[in-house]
C-alpha positions, 0 to 999 in steps of 0.5 A, spaced: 651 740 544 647 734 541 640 736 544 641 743 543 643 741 534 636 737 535 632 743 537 635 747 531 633 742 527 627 742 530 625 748 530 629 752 526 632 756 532 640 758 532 643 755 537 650 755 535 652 761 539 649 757 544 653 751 543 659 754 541 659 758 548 658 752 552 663 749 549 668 754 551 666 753 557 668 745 557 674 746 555 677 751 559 677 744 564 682 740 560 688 736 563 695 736 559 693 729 557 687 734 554 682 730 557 676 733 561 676 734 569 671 732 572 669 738 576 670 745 575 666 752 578 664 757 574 669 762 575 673 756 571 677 753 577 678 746 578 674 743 584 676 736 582 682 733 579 680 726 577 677 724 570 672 720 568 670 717 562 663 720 560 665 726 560 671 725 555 665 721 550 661 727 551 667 731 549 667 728 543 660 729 541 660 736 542 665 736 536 661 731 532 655 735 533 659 742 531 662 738 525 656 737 523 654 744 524 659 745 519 665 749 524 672 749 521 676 744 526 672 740 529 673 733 525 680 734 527 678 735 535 672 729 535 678 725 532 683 727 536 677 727 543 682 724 549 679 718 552 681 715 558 686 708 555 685 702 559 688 695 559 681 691 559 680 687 554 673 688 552 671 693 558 674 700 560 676 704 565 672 709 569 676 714 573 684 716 574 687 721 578 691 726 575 697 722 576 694 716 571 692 712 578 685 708 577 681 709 582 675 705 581 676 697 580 668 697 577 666 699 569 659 702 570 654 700 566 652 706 565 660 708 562 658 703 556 652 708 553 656 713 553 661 709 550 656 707 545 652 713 544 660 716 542 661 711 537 653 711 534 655 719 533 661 719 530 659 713 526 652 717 523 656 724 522 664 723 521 663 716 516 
């Protein structure tokens, strides 16, 4: 969503069409806790009931950039954007079942720049 914003700004080409469809097409994957499953087909069934974390950080800067493209409702949804909790000082958690089950011991490094690009993005557009 970011990058398609970007290329707008770029280029001058719409893209919010675009964005918007894409965006559909993620949430049709959320869970009752309103996080997104890891794997989905696109006929819209789930394939994978698990949820990690850089999908909720990339769910939350789709919204951002649709804030930022000025779409009604998308600050309360960025605010609201479900990420997994986690009882880690200072760490996170990368993957529950659906039932809340950790199933990983490790934090991934690569988990923490999705973190930060979250964070960046919320602070440049939604401060």
């Amino acid at each position: 969503m970011r990058l398609l914003k970007g290329f707008e700004r770029i280029t001058g080409c719409p893209t919010r069409e675009y964005r918007s469809q894409l965006l559909v097409s993620a949430l049709r994957y959320r869970d009752k806790t309103g996080c997104l499953l890891d794997e989905g087909d696109a006929q819209g069934k789930v394939r994978k009931f698990t949820r990690r974390l850089w999908p909720q950080t990339e769910i939350a800067k789709a919204w951002i950039a649709q804030v930022q493209a000025g779409e009604q409702g998308a600050a309360d949804e960025a605010a609201g954007a479900t990420l997994l909790a986690t009882t880690v000082l200072g760490g996170w958690c990368d993957q529950f079942d659906c039932d809340d089950k950790l199933l990983v011991e490790y934090m991934p490094e690569t988990s923490f720049y999705h973190v930060i690009c979250a964070i960046t993005e919320a602070d440049r557009v939604l401060s």
